[in-house]
N, C-alpha and C positions, 0 to 999 in steps of 0.2 A: 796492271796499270803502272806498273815502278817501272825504272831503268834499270836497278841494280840492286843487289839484297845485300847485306853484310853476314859474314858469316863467323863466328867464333872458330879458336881452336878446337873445339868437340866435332865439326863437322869435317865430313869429308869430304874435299872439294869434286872428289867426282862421283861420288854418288849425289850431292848438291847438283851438280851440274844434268846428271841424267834424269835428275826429278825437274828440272825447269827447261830442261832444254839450251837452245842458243839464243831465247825471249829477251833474256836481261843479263848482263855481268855479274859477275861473283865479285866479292871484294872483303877480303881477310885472307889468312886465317892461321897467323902465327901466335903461340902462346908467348903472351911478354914477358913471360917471365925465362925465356930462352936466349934472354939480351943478359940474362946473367950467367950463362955457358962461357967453355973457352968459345975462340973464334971457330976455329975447327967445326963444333959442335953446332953452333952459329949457321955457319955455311951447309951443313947436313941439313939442318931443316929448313932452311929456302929452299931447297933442292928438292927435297920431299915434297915439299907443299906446290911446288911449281911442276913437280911431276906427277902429280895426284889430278892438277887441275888437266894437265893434257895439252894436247891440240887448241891453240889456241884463235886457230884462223877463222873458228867461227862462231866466237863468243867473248868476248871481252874479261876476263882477267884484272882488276884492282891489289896489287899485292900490299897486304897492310896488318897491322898487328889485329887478333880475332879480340882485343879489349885494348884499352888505353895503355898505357906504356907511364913507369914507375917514374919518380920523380927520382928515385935513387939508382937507375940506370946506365952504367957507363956510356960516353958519350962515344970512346971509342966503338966498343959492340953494337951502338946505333950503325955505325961508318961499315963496321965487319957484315951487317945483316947488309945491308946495301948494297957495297961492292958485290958479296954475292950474288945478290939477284940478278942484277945488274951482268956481272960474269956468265951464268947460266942462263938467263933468259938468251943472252945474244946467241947461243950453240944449240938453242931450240929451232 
């Protein structure tokens, strides 16, 4: 009956995604505390997590931190997580 589940860093988004099918979006699942990495390090794991999720033509996709996000968090490394998705998603 949801549209969407959220999902922590512990999960993985594609075995997540084989246990529900294409029912409802996924929506997480980066660890916040990877906003304290270099950029570099940053950009590896959108990549992962966006490649973990797959194919995305027939399931919805929400990319977002798998918990809240630190108050003491570089505002740049918010910007560095972004542009990556953003970068990778477009070459899927």
């Amino acid at each position: 009956g949801c549209d969407a589940i959220g999902c922590d860093w512990t999960t993985d988004l594609g075995l997540a995604r084989q246990r529900v099918g294409h029912r409802v979006a996924l929506q997480g699942n980066v660890d916040p505390m990877t906003l304290f990495a270099s950029p570099d390090k940053i950009a590896a794991e959108a990549r992962r997590v966006l490649d973990s999720f797959g194919d995305n033509s027939m399931g919805g996709h929400v990319f977002n931190l798998g918990h809240g996000i630190s108050q003491f968090t570089p505002p740049e490394n918010v910007s560095a997580l972004v542009d990556a998705v953003h970068s990778h998603s477009r070459r899927a």
